[in-house]
C-alpha positions as CSV (number, residue, x, y, z in Angstrom):
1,X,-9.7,7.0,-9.5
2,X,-7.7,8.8,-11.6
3,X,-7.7,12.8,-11.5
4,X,-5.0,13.9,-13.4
5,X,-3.7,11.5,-15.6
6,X,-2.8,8.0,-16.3
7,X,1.0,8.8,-15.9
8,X,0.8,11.2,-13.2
9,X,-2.1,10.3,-11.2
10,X,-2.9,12.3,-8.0
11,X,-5.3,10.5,-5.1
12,X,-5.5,13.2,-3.7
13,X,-1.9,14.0,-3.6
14,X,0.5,12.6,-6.7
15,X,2.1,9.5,-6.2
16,X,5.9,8.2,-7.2
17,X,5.7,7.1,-10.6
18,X,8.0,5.3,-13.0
19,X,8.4,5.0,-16.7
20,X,8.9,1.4,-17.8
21,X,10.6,0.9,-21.3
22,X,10.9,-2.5,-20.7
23,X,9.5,-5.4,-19.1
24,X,12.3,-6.5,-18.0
25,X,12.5,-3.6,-15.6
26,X,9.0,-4.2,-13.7
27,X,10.0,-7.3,-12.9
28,X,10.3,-6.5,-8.8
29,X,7.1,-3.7,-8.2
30,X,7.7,-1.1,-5.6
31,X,4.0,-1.2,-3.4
32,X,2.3,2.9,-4.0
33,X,4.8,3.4,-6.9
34,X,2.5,3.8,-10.7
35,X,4.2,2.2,-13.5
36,X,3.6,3.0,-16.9
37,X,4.4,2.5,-20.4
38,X,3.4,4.9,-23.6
39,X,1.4,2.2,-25.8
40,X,1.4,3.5,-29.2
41,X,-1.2,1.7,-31.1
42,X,-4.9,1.9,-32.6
43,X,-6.8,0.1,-30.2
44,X,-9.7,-0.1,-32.2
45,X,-8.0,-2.1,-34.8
46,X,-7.4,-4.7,-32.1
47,X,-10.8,-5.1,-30.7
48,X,-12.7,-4.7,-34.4
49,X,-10.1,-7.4,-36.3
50,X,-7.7,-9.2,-34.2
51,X,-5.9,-10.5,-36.6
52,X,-5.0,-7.4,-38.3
53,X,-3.8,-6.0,-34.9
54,X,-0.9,-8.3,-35.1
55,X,1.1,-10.8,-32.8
56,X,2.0,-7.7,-30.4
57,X,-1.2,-6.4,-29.3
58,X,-1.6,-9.8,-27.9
59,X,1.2,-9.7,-26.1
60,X,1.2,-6.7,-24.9
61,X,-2.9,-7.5,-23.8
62,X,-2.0,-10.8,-22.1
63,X,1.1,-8.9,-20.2
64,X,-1.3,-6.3,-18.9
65,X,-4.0,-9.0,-17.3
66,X,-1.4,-11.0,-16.0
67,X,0.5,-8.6,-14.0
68,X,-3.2,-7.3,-13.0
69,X,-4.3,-11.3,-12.2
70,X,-1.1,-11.5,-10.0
71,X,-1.5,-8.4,-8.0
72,X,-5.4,-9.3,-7.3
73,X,-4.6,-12.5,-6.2
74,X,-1.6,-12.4,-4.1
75,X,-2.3,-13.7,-0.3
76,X,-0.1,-10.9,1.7
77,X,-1.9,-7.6,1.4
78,X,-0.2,-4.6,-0.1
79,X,1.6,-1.8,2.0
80,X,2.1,1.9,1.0
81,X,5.5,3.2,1.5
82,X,6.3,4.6,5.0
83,X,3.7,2.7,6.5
84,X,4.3,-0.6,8.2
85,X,1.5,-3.3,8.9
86,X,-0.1,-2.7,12.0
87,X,-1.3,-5.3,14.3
88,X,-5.1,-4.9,15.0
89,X,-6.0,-3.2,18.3
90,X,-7.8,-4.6,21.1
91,X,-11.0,-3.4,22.6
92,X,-10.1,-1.5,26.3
């Protein structure tokens, strides 16, 4: 949930944030960092006619799900910074 904003989100606190310009540069994600990029496009354009919207959109769309597909699907769960994994405690 997002209660501030998409670049400076706050759950309930804010988090560390980073502006990408590139690609390039989100290539190794930091766990409980937010990463962003300003997308400066008409969106509707893209979902009414595709091909108007242009080579890019696609790009950019397929980029987004990707990274998103990888992150869901990754077999070693996801830490926040400053914590460490804990081993489960036994019943006393």
């Amino acid at each position: 949930m997002n209660t501030i904003s998409m670049t400076h989100p706050r759950l309930p606190v804010e988090h560390p944030s980073r502006f990408i310009r590139s690609d390039s540069e989100c290539q190794t994600l930091q766990p409980g960092i937010w990463y962003y990029k300003i997308v400066e496009a008409d969106h509707i354009t893209f979902i009414v006619n595709r091909e108007r919207a242009g080579v890019q959109f696609d790009l950019l769309y397929d980029s987004i799900f990707q990274r998103c597909r990888k992150h869901v699907f990754r077999k070693i769960p996801q830490t926040l910074p400053n914590q460490s994994p804990r081993a489960p405690r036994s019943p006393r």
